[in-house]
GUPAPA-983292 format. One record per residue: residue in one letter; z, x, y of N, C-alpha, C in turn. Coordinates in steps of 0.2 Angstrom, whole numbers. Each point is the difference from the previous one (the first is absolute). Layout:
<atoms>
- A/Z/X/Y/Z/X/Y/Z/X/Y
...
</atoms>
This chain:
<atoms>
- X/310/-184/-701/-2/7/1/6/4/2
- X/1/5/-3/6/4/2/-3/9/2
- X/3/0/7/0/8/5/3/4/0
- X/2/6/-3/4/4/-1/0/4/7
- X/5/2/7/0/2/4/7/4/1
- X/0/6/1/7/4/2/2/5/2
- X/6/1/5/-2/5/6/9/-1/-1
- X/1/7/5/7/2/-1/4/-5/2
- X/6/-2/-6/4/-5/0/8/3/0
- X/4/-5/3/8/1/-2/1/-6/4
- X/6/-2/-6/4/-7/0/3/-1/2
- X/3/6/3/7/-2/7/2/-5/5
- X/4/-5/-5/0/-8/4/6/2/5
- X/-1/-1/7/3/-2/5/5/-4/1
- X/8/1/0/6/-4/1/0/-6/5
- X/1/-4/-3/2/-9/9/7/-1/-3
- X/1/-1/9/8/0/-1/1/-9/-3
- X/4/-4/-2/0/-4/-1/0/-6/7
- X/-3/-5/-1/1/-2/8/7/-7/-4
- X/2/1/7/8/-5/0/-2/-6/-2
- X/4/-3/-5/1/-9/-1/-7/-1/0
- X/-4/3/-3/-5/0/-7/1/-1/-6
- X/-1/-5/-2/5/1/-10/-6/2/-3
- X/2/5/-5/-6/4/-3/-1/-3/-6
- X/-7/0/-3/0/-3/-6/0/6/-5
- X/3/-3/-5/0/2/-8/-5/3/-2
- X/-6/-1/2/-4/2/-4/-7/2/7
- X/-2/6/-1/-4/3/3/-8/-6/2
- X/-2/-2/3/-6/-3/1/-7/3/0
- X/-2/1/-7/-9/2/0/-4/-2/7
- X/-6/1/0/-5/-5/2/-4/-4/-3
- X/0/-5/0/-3/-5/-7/-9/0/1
- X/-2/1/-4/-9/1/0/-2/-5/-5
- X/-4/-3/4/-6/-5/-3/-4/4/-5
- X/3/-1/-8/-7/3/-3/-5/-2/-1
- X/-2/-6/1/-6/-4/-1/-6/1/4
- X/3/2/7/-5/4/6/2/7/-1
- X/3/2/-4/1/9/-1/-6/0/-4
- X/-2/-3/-6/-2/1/-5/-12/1/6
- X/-1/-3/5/-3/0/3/0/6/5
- X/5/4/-1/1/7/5/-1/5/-1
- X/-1/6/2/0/8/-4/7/1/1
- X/2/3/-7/5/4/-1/1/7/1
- X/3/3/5/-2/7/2/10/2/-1
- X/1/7/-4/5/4/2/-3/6/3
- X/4/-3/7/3/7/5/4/5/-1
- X/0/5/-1/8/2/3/5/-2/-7
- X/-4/-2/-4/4/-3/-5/3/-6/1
- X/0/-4/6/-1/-5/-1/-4/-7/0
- X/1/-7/-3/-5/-2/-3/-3/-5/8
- X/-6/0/0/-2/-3/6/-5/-6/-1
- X/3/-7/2/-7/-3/0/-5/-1/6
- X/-8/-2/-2/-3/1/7/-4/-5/-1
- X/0/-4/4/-7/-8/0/-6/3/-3
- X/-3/6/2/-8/1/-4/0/10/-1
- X/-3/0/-2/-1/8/-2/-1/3/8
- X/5/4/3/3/5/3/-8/3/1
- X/1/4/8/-5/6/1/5/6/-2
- X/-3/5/1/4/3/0/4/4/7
- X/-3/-1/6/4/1/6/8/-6/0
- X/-1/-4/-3/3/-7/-3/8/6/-6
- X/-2/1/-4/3/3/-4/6/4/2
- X/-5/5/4/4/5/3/4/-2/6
- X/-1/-7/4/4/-2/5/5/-2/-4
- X/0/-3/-5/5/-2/-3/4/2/-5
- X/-2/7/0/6/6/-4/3/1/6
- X/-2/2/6/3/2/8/7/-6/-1
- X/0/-2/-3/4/-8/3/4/2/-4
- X/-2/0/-6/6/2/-6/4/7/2
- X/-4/5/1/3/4/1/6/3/5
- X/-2/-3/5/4/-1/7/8/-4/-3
- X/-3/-5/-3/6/-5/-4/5/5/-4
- X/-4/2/-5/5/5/-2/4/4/2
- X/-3/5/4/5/4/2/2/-1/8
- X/1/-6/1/4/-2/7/-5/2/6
- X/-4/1/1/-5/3/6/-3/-4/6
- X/-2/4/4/-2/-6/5/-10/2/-2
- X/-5/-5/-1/-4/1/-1/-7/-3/5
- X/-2/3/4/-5/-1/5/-7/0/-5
- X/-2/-6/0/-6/-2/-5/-7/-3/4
- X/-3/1/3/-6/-2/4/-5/-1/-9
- X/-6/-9/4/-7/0/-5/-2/-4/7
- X/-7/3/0/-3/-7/2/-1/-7/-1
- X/-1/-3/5/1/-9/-2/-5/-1/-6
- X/0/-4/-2/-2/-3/-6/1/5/-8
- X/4/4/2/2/4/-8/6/-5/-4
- X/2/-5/2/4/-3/-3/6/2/2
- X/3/3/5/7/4/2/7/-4/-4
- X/0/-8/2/4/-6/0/1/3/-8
- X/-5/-3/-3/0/-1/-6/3/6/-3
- X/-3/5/0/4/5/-3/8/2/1
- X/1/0/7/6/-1/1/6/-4/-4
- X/-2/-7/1/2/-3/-5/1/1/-7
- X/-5/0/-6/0/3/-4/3/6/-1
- X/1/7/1/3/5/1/8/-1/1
- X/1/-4/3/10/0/2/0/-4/-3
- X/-3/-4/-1/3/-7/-5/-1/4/-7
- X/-3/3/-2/2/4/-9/4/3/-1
- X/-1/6/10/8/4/-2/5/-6/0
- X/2/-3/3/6/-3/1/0/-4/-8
- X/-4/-3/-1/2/-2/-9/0/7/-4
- X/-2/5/1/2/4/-6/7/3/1
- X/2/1/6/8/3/2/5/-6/-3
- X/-2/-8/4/5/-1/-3/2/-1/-6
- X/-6/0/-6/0/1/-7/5/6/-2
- X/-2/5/6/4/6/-4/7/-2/4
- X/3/-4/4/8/0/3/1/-8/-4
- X/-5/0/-4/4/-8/-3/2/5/-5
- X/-2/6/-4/-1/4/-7/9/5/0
- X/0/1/7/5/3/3/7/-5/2
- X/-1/-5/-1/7/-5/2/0/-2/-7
- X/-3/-1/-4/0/-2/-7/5/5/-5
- X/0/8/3/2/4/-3/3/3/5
- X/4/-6/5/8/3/3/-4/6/3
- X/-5/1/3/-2/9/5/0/-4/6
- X/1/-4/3/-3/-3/5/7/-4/6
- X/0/0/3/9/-5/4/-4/-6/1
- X/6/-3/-3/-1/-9/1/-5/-2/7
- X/4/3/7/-2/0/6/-4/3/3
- X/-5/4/-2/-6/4/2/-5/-5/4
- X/-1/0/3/-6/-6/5/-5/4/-5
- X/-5/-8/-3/-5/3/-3/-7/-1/4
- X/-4/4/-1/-7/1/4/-5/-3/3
- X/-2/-3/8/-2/-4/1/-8/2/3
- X/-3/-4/2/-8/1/6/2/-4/6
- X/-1/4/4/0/-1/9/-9/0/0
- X/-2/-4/2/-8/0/3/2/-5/6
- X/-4/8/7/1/-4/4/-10/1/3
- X/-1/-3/4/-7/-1/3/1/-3/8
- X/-3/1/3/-1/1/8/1/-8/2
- X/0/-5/-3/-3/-7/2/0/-5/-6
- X/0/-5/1/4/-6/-7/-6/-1/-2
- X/-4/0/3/-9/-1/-4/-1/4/-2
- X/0/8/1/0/5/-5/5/-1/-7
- X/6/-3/1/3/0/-3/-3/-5/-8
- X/-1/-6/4/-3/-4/-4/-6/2/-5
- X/-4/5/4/-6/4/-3/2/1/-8
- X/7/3/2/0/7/-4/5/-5/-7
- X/3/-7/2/2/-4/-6/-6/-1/-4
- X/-7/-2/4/-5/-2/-4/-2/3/-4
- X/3/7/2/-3/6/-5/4/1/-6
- X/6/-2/3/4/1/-7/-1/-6/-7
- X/-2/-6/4/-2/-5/-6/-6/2/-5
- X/-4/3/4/-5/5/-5/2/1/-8
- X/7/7/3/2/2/-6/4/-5/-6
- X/2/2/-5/4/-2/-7/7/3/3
- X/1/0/5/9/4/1/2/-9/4
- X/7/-3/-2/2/-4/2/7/2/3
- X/0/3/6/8/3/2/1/-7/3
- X/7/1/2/4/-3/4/-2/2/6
- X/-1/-4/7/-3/0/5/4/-3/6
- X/1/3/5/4/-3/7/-6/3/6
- X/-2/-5/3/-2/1/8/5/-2/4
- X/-1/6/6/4/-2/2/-3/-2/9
- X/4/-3/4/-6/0/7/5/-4/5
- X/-1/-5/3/2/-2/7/0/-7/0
- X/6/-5/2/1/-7/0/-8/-3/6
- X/-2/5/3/-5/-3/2/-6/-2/-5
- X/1/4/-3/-7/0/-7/4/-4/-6
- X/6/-1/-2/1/-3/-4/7/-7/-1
- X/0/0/5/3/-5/2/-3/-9/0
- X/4/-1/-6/-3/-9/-2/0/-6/5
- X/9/1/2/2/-5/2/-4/-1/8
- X/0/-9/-2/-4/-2/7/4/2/9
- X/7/1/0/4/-1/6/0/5/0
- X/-2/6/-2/1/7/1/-7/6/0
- X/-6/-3/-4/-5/6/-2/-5/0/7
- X/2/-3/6/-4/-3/5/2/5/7
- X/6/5/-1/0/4/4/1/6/-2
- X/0/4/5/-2/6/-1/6/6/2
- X/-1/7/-1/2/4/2/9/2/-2
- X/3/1/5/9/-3/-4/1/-6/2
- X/-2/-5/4/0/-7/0/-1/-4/-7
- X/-5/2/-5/1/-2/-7/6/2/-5
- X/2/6/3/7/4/-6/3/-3/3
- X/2/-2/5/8/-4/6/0/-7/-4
- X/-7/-3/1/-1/-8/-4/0/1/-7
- X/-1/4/-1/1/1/-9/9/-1/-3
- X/1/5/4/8/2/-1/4/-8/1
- X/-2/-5/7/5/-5/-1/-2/-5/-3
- X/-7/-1/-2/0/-6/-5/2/3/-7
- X/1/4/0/4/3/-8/8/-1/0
- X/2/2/7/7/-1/-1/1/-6/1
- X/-6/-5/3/3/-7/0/-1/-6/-9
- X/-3/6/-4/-1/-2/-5/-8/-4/-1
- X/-3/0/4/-6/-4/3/-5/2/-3
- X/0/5/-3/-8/1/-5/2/1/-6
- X/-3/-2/-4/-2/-4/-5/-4/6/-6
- X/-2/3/5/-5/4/-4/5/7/-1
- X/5/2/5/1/6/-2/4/-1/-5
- X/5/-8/-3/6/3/-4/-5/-4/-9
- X/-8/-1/3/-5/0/-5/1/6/-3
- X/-2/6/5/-2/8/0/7/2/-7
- X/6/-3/2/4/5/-4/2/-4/-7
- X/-4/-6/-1/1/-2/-7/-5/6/-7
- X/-5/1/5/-6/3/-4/0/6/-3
- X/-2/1/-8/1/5/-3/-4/6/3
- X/4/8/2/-4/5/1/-8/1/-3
- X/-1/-2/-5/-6/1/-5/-6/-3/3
- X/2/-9/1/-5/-3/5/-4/4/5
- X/-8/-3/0/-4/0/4/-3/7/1
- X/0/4/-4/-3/7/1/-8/1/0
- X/1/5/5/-9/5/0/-2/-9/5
- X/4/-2/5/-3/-4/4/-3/2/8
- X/-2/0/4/-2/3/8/6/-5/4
- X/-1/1/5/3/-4/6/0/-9/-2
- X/-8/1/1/-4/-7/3/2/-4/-9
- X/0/5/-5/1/-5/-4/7/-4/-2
- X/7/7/2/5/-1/2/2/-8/4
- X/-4/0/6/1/-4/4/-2/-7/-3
- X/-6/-1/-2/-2/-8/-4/5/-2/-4
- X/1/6/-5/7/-2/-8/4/0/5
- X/2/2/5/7/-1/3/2/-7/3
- X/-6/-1/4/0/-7/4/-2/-7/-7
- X/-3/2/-5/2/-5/-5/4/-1/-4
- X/3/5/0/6/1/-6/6/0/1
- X/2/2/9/5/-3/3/6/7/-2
- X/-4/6/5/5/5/-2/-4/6/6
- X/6/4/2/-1/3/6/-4/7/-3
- X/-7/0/0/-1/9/-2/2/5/5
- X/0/0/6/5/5/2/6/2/-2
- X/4/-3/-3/7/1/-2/-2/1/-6
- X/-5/-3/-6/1/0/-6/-3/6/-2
- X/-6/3/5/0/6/-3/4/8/5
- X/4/-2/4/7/4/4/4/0/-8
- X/-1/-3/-4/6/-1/-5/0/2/-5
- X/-9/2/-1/-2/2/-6/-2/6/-2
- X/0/4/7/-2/6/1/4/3/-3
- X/8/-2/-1/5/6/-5/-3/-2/-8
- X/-3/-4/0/-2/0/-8/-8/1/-4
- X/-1/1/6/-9/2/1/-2/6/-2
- X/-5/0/-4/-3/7/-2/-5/3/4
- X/-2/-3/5/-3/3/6/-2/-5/4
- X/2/6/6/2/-7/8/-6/0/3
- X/-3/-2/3/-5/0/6/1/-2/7
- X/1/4/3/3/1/7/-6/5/7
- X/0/-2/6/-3/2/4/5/6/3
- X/-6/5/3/6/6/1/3/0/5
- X/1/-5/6/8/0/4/3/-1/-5
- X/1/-4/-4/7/-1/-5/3/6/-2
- X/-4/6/0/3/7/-5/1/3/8
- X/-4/1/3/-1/7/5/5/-3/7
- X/3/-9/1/4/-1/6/4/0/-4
- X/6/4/2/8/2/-3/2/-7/0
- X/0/-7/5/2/-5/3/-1/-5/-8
- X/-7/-1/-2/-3/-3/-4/2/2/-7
- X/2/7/0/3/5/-7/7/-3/-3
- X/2/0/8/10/0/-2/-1/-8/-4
- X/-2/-5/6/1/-10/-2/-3/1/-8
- X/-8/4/-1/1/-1/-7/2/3/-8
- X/4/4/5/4/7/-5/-4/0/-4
- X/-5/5/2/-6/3/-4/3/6/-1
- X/1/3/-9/0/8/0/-5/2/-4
- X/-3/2/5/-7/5/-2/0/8/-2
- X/5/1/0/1/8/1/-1/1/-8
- X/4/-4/-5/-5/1/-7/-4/-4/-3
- X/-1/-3/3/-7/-5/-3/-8/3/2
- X/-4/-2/-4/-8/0/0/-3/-3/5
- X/1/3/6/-5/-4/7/-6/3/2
- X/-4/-4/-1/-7/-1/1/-2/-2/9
- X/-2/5/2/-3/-3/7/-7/1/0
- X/-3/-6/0/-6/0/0/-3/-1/6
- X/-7/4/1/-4/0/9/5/3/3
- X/2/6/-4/7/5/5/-2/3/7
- X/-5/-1/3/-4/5/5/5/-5/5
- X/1/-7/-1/3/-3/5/4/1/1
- X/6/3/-5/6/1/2/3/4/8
- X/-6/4/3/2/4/4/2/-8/5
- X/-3/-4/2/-2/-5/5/6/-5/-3
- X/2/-1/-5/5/-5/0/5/3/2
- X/3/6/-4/7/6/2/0/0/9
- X/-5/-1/6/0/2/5/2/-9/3
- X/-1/-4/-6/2/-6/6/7/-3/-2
- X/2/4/-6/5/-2/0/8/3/2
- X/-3/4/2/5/4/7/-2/2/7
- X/-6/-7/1/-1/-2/7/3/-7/2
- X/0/-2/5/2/-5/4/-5/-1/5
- X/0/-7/2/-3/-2/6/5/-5/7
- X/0/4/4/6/-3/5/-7/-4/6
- X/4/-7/2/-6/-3/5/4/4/6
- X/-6/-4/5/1/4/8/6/-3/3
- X/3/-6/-1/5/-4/-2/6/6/1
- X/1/2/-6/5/3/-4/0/7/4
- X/-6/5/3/-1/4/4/3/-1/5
- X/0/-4/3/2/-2/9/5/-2/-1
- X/5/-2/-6/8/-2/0/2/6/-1
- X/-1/8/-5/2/5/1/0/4/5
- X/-6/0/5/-1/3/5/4/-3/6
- X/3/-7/0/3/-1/5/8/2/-4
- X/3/2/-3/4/0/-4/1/8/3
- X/-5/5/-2/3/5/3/0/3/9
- X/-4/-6/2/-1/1/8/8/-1/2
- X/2/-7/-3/7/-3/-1/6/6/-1
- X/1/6/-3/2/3/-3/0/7/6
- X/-4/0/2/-2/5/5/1/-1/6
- X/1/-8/4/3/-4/4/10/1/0
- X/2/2/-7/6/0/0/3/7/1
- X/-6/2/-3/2/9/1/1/3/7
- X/-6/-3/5/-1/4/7/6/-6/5
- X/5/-2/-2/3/-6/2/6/0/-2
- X/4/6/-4/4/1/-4/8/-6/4
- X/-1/1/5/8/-2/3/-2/-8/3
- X/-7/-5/-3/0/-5/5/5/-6/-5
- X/-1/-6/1/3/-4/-4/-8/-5/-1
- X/-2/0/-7/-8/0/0/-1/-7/-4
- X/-1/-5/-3/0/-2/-2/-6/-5/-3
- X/-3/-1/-6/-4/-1/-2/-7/-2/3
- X/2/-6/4/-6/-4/2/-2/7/7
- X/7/3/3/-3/5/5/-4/4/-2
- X/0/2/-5/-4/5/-5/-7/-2/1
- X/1/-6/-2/-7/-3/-2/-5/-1/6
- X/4/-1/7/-4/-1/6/-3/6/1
- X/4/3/-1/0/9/4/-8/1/-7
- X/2/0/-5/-7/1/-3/-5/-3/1
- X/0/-6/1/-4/-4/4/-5/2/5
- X/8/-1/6/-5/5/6/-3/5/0
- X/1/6/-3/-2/5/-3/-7/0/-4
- X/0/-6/-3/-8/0/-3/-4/-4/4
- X/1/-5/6/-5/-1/7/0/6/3
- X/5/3/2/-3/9/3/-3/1/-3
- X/-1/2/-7/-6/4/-6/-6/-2/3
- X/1/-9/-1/-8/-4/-2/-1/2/9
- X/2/1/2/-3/0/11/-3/5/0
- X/2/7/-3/0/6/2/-7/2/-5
- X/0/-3/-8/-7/1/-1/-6/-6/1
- X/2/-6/5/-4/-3/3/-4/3/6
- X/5/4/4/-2/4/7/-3/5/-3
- X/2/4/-6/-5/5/-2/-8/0/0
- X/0/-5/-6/-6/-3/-2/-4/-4/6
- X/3/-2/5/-4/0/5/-4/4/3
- X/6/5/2/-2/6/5/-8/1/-4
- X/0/2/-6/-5/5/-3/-6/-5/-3
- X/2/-9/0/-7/-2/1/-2/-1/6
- X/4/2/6/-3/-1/6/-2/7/3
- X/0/5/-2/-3/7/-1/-6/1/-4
- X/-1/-3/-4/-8/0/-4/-4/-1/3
</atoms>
């Protein structure tokens, strides 16, 4: 079945700087579609360009997915609200994954006839999602479709970490232990991870990463850290984009690429914790004696002071504190 759908268009493909000691390939990389489950799907052009859909489209469906194209084309930021169950995933998907095959048909048309620089970074998908289970959701949704992209998730050696002497702690006690059984040559699985062709294992979750990993004898943390520069769309949680920290280690440039933030309401609460901090009361009462210390040297300019002195004098000073609000708190429950 084919949908005729069109709404104001312009092609204006978006410049990426070349990323460093990337070797570029020859030839432009389609997206490869399954026609035998195409042949099973509605054929809809958007926008003029050509879209598949697992079943005949509504039409709120349609229109969310011209929204998609259209934002693609002319570089935009596009704020898309549907109610739950409209299919949001799905059409998402569908939508960037046709632009993205139909541009780079037109820069494979354009390097073919010299219009195009050897070093142009060509055009990727960033989908990110709040949580690796949402994230998994939205794989599931992609196997629906006839679109066979190249795939990277991306995530945390806690979640995908094989090896047995390492997957068992946590926090940066896992990245400390990770890092010296590599330098000691001790796992097995990461120098598996860099035999394997980029191509392997796509359109897989976490949890199914993790089984092929641990049978196959290859580290999916590293292997999909690797394939992200060769991937036609990443799947990534939004600290990765929105913590500078996580941005820099995975030299993510988003600034021309198609980033998909999906369940965006949440971004205000992620943005907020990742330029917060939590200090113990530990860490409180070592600065607070630090400036008591500090303040001890000032009203003392001429003594000859010396550390542990410091430290008694703040000492003393905080048994005065604790006396003076014990006698308080006295006085006034023996006045009730």
């Amino acid at each position: 079945m084919s949908i005729e759908y069109d709404s104001d268009s312009d092609t204006d493909l978006p410049k990426q700087k070349n990323k460093q000691g990337l070797k570029k390939e020859k030839f432009i990389r389609e997206i490869p579609i399954d026609f035998t489950k195409a042949k099973n799907q509605t054929e809809l052009t958007i926008n003029g360009i050509k879209v598949y859909f697992p079943h005949v489209p509504y039409e709120n469906q349609i229109v969310y997915m011209s929204k998609v194209i259209e934002a693609c084309n002319k570089g935009q930021i596009a704020g898309l609200e549907s109610p739950t169950g409209t299919g949001k995933t799905l059409c998402l998907l569908c939508a960037s994954l046709a632009w993205l095959q139909h541009k780079r048909k037109e820069l494979s048309e354009k390097r073919k006839n010299e219009e195009l620089d050897a070093t142009e970074e060509i055009p990727k998908i960033y989908y990110s999602s709040r949580t690796h289970s949402q994230l998994g959701g939205v794989i599931k949704e992609l196997k629906k479709t006839c679109y066979m992209p190249r795939t990277a998730i991306l995530s945390s050696r806690e979640k995908m970490c094989v090896n047995a002497v390492v997957k068992n702690f946590k926090g940066l006690s896992i990245n400390i232990r990770c890092k010296q059984v590599r330098k000691k040559k001790d796992c097995k699985y990461f120098y598996g991870s860099e035999r394997l062709l980029t191509s392997n294992y796509d359109n897989c979750d976490i949890e199914e990463l993790y089984n092929i990993g641990s049978k196959s004898g290859f580290c999916p943390f590293y292997f999909e850290r690797n394939k992200k520069d060769y991937a036609d769309i990443v799947f990534l949680p939004y600290n990765y984009i929105f913590e500078p920290l996580y941005k820099k280690v995975l030299d993510l440039k988003l600034q021309n690429s198609i980033l998909i933030v999906d369940e965006a309401h949440n971004i205000e609460s992620v943005c907020e914790e990742a330029v917060s901090c939590q200090l113990s009361v530990k860490v409180i009462d070592e600065v607070l004696n630090d400036f008591k210390g500090i303040k001890i040297l000032v009203e003392n300019p001429g003594d000859s002071l010396t550390k542990d002195s410091i430290l008694k004098t703040i000492e003393a000073k905080k048994v005065e504190e604790e006396e003076i609000i014990y006698h308080s708190e006295f006085e006034r429950v023996k006045d009730q």
